[in-house]
C-alpha positions in Angstrom: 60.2 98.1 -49.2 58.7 97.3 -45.8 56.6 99.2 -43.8 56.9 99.2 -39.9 53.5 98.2 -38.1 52.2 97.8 -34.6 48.7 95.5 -33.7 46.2 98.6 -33.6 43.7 95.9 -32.3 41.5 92.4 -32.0 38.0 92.3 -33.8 35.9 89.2 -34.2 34.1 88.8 -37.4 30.9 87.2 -36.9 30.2 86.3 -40.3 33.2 84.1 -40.5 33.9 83.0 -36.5 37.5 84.2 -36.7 39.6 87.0 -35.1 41.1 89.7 -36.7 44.7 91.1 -36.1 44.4 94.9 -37.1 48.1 95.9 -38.2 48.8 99.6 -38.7 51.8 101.8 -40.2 53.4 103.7 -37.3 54.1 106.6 -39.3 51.4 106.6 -42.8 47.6 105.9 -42.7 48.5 101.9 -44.1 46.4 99.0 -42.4 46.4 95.3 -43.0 43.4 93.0 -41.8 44.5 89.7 -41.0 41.9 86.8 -40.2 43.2 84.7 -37.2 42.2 81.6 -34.7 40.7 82.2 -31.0 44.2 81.1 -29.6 46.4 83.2 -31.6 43.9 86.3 -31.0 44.0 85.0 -27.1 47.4 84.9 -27.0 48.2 88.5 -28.7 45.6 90.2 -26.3 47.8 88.3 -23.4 50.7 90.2 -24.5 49.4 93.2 -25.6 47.8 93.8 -21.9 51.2 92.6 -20.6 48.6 89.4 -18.9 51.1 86.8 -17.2 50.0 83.6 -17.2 51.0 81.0 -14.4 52.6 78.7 -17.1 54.3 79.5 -20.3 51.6 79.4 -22.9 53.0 78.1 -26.6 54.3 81.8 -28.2 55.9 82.0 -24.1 57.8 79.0 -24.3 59.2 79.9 -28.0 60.6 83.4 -26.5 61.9 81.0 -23.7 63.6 78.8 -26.2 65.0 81.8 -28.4 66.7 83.6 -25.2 67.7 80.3 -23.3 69.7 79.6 -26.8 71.0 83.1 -26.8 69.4 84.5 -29.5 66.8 87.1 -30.1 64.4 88.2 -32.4 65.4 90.8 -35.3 62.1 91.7 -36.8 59.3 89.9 -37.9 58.1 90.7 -41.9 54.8 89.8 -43.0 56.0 88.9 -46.7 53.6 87.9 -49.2 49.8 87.2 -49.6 48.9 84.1 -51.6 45.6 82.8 -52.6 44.7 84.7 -49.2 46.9 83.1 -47.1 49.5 85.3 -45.4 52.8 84.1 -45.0 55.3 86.0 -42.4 59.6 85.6 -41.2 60.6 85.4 -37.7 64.4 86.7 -37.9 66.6 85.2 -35.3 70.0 86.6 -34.7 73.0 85.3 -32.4 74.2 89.0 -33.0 76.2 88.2 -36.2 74.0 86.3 -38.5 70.5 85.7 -39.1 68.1 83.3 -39.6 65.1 83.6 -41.3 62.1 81.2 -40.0 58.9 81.0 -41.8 55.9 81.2 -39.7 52.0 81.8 -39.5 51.6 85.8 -39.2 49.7 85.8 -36.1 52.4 83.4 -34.3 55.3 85.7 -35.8 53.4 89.0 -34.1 52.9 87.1 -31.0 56.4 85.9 -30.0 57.2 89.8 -31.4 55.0 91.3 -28.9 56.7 89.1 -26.1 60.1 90.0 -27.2 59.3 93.9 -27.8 60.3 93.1 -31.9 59.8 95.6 -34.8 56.6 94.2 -37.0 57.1 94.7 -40.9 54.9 94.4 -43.4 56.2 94.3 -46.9 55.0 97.2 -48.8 53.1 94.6 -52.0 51.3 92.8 -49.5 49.6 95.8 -49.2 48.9 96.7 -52.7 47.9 93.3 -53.2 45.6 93.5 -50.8 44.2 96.8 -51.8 44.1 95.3 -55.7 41.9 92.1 -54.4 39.5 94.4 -52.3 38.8 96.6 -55.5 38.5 93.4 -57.3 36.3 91.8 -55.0 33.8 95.4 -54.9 33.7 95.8 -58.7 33.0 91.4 -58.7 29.8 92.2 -56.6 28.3 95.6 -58.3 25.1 95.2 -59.7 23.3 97.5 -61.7 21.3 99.4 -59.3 24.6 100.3 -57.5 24.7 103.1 -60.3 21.3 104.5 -59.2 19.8 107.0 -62.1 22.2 108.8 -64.4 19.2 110.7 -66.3 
């Protein structure tokens, strides 16, 4: 099961020098972090602020490309999460078939902002995620986490 997301925002995380792309559920309390470059995170905040740019920057010229070859863009699904490495699908369709194009989540988000395409994330990506952040907590606790029982 999928669940359908919009970009709730661009952080930068000092510790690490990279961007994130805040995804969140339109309808359900579900978030997904996802640690991006400086140009994919400059290139969402272009099209989330609706910026146009004198020349078609990368994601512009793939919209360009999909409608000049009279396609358009179905969805975009965030798919799995592997060794923290997020993997996504740009679906094209002619209007009969489609074809499903791998792709770097933050480049699949960006050429769906510039298309106004539905963002998916699949519903284990999640779970995973929420199972390696518990993971990750109990990894780190240490004894005076617990504080006195007695």
């Amino acid at each position: 099961m999928v669940i359908r997301m919009k970009v709730d925002g661009l952080l930068f995380d000092p510790r690490s020098g990279m961007y994130i792309m805040l995804l969140k559920a339109l309808e359900g309390e579900e978030t997904l972090p996802i640690w991006i470059g400086k140009p994919e995170a400059d290139s969402i905040a272009l099209a989330l602020g609706r910026v146009a740019t004198p020349r078609p920057l990368t994601h512009d010229l793939l919209k360009n490309v999909i409608e000049e070859l009279k396609l358009s863009v179905a969805r975009v699904v965030v798919r799995e999460i592997i060794d923290n490495t997020y993997y996504a699908t740009l679906y094209v369709t002619d209007g009969k078939s489609e074809k499903p194009i791998d792709s770097r989540p933050s480049d699949a988000v960006a050429v769906a902002l510039r298309t106004n395409s539905p963002i998916f994330v699949d519903e284990a990506v999640i779970e995973k995620r929420n199972a390696d952040e518990l993971e990750e907590w109990l990894r780190n606790l240490k004894p005076e986490d617990f504080g006195n029982i007695m």
